[in-house]
MIDREN-741255 format. One line per 10 residues: number of its first residue (from 1); for each residue x, y, z of N, C-alpha, C, O. Coordinates in steps of 0.05 Angstrom, whole numbers. Example, Ala and Ser with C-alpha at 12.3 -4.5 7.8 and 13.67 -1.06 7.14 Angstrom:
2
1 = 264 -114 156 246 -90 156 264 -66 156 285 -66 169  257 -45 142 273 -21 143 258 1 157 268 23 161
# end
This chain:
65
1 = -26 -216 159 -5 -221 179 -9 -201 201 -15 -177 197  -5 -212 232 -19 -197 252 5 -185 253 23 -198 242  14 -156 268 37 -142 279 40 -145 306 22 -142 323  73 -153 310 63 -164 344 62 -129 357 63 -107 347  58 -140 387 57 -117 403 74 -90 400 69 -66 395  102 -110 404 125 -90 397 122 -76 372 119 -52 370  124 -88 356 122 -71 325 104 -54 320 112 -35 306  72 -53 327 60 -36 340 71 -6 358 70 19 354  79 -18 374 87 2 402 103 21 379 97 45 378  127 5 357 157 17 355 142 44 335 148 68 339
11 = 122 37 313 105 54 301 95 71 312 102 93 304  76 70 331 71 87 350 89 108 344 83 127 330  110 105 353 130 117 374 141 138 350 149 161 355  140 127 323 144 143 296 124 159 286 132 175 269  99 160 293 72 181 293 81 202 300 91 202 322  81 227 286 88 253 286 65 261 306 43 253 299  67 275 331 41 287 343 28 310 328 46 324 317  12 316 324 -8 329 306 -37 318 310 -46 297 319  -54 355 293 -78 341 292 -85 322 284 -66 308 276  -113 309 280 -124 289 270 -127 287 245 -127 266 233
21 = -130 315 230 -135 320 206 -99 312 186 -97 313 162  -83 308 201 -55 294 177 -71 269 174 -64 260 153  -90 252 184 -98 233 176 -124 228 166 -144 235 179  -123 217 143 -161 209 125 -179 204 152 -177 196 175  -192 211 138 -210 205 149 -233 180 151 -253 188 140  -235 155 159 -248 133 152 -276 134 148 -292 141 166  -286 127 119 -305 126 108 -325 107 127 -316 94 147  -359 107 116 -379 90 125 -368 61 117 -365 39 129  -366 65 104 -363 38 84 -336 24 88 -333 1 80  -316 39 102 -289 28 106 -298 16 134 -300 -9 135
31 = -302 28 154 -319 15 170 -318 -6 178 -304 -17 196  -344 -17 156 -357 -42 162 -343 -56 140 -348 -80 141  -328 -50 123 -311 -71 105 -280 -80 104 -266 -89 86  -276 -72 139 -243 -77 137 -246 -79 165 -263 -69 180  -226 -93 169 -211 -104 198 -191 -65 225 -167 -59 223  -204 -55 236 -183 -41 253 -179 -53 285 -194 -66 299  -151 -40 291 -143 -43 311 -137 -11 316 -134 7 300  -138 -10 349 -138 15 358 -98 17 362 -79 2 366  -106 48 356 -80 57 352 -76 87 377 -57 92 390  -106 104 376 -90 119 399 -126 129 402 -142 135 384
41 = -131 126 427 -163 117 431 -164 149 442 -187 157 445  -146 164 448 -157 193 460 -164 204 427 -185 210 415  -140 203 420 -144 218 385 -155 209 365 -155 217 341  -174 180 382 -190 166 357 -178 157 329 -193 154 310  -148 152 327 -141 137 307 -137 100 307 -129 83 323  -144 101 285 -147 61 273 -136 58 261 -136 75 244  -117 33 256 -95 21 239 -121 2 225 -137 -13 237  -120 6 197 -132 -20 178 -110 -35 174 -88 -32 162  -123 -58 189 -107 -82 187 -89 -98 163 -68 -110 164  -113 -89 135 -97 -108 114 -78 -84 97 -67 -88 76
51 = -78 -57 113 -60 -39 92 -35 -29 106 -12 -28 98  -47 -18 138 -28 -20 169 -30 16 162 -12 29 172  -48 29 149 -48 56 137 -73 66 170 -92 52 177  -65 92 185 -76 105 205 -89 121 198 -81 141 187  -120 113 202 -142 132 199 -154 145 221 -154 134 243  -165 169 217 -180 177 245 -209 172 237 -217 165 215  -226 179 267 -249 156 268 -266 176 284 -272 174 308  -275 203 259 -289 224 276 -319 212 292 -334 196 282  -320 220 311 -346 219 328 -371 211 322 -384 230 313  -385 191 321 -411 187 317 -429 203 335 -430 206 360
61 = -443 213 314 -458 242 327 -490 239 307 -495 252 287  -504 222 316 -529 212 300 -550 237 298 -561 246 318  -554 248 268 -573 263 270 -597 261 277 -612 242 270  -606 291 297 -646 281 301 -660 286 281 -652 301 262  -689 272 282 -708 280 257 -718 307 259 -733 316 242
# end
């Protein structure tokens, strides 16, 4: 079930401001096996769609050889 805009926004608005670290951190594998929608694109957090649980979405930072 999608969340409309509003119900979105009203959540939002209940997010305690804080670091990134009150929230998990999303695995490789969560990733590519679940549905996100962006939730706050400066602080890099994602709502998984089928749980509505806010993960943060540290930096892809590809190691050199």
């Amino acid at each position: 079930m999608k969340k409309s805009k509003r119900e979105i926004e009203r959540q939002l608005e209940e997010i305690e401001e804080g670091p990134p670290g009150e929230y998990p951190t999303v695995t490789l594998c969560e990733i590519f096996s679940c549905e996100w929608e962006t939730v706050d694109e400066e602080r890099r957090l994602e709502r998984r769609q089928d749980t509505g649980e806010i993960y943060y979405f540290p930096p892809f930072e590809p190691e050199e050889p």
